[in-house]
N, CA, C and O of each residue as an XYZ file, in Angstrom:
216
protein
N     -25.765    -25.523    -68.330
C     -25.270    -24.668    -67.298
C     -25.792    -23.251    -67.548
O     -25.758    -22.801    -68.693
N     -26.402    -22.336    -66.262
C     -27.089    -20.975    -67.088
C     -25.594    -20.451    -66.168
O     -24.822    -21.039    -65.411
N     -25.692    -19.033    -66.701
C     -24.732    -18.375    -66.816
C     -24.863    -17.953    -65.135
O     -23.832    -17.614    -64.554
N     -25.840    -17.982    -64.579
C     -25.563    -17.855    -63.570
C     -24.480    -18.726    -62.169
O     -23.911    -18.295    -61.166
N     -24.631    -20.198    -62.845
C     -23.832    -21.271    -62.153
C     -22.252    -21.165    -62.739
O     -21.194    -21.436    -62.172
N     -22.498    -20.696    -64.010
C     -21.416    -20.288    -64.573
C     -20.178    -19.352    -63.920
O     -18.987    -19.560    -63.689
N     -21.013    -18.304    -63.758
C     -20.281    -16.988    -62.649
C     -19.906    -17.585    -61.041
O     -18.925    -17.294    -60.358
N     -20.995    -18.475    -60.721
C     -20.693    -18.981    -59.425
C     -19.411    -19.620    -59.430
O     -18.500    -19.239    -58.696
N     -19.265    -20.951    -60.541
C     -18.058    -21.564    -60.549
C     -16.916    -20.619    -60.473
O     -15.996    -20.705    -59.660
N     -17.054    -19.712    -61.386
C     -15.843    -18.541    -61.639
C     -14.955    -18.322    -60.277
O     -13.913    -18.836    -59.872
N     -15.987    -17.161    -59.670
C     -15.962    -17.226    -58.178
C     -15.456    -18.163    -57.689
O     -14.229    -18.096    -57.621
N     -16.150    -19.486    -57.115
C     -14.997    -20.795    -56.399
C     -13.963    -20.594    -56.846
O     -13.210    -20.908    -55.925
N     -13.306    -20.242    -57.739
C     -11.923    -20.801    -58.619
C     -11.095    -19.714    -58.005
O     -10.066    -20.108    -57.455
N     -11.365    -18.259    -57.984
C     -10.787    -17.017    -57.922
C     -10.648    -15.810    -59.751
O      -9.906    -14.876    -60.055
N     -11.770    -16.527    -60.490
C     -11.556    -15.325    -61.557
C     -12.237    -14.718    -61.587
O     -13.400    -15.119    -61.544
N     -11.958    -13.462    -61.674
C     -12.338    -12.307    -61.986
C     -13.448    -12.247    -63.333
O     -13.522    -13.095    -64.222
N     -14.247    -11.041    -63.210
C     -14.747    -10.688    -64.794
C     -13.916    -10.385    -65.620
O     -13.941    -11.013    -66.679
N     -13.114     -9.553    -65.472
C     -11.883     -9.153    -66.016
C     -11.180    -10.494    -66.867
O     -11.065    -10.585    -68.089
N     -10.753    -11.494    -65.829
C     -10.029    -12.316    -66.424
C     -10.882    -13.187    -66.933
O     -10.418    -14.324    -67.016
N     -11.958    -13.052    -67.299
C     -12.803    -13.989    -67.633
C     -12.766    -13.914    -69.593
O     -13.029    -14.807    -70.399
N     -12.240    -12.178    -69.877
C     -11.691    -12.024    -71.132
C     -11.155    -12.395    -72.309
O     -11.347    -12.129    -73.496
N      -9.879    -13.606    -71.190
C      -8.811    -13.956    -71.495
C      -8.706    -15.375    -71.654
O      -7.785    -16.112    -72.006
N     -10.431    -15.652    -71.144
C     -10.720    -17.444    -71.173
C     -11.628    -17.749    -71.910
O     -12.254    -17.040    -72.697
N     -11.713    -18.650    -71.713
C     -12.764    -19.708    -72.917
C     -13.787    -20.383    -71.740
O     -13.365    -20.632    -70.610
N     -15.055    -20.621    -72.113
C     -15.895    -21.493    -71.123
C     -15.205    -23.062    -70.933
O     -15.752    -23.773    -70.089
N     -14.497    -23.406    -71.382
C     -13.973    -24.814    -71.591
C     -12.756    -24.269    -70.573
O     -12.583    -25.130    -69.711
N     -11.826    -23.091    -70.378
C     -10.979    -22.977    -69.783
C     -11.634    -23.214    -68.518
O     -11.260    -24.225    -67.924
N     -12.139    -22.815    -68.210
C     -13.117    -22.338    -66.829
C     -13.278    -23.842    -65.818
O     -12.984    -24.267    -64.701
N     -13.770    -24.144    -66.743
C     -14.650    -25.488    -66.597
C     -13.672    -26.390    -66.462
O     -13.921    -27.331    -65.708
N     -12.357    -26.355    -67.120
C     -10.939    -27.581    -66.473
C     -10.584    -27.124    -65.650
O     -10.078    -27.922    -64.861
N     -10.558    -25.732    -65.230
C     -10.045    -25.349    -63.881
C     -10.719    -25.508    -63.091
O     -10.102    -26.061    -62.181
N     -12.016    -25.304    -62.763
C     -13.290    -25.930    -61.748
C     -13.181    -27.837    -61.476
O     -13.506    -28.475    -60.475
N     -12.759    -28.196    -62.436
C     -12.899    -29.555    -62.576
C     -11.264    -30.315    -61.785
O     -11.357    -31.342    -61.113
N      -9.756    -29.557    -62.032
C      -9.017    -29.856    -61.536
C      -8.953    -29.268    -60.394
O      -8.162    -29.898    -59.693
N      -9.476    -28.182    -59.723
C      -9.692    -27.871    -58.563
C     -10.542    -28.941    -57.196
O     -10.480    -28.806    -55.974
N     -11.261    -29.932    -58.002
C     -12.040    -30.822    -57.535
C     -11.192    -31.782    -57.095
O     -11.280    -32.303    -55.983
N     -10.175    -32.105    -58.111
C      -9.397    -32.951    -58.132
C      -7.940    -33.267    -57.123
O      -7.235    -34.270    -57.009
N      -7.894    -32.006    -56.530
C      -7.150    -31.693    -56.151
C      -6.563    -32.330    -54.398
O      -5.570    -32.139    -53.697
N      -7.802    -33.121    -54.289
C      -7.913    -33.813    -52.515
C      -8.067    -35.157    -52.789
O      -8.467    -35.938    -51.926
N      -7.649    -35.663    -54.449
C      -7.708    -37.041    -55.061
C      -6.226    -37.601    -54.092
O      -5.138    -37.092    -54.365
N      -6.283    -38.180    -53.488
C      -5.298    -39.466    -53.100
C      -5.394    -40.918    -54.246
O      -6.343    -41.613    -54.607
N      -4.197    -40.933    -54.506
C      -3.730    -42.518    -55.499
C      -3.081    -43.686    -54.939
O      -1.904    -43.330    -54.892
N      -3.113    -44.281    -54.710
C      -2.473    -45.539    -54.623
C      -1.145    -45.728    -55.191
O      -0.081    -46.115    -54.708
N      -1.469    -45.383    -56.235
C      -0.278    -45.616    -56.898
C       0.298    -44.540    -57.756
O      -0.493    -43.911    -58.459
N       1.696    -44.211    -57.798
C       2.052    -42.596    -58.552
C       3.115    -43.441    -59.507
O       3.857    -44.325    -59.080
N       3.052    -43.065    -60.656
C       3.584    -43.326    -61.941
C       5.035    -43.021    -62.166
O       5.395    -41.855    -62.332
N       5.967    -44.116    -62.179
C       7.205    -43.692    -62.049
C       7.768    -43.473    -63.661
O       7.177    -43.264    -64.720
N       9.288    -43.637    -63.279
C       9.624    -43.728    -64.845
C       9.881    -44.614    -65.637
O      10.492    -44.377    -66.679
N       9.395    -46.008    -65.245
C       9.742    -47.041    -66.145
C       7.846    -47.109    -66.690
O       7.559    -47.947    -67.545
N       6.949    -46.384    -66.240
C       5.598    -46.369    -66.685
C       5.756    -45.844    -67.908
O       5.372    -46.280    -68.993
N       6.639    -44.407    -67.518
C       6.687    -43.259    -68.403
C       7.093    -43.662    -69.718
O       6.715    -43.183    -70.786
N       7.943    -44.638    -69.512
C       9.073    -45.216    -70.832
C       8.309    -45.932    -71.475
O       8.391    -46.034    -72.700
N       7.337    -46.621    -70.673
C       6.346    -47.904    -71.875
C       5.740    -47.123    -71.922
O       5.142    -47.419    -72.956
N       5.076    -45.676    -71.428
C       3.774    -45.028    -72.364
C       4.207    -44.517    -73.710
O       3.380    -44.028    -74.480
């Protein structure tokens, strides 16, 4: 990734340079990544008898 796609992602997300301070490239990059995630439809949503056998 050059730092330029880097800054782009930033941008999509809403961070700042500023707050960019306060992060890690790995922060960045789960927030770009759950932002993706975010128009995921499931089938199936995990109740609490899942929860109990995990």
């Amino acid at each position: 990734m050059t730092t330029a796609l880097f800054l782009l992602r930033c941008v999509e997300i809403g961070i700042s340079i500023s707050d960019l301070d306060l992060l890690t490239i790995g922060m960045v990059l789960d927030v770009w990544t759950e932002k993706g995630n975010d128009s995921v439809t499931y089938d199936r949503i995990a109740g609490q008898r899942e929860f109990d056998a995990f």
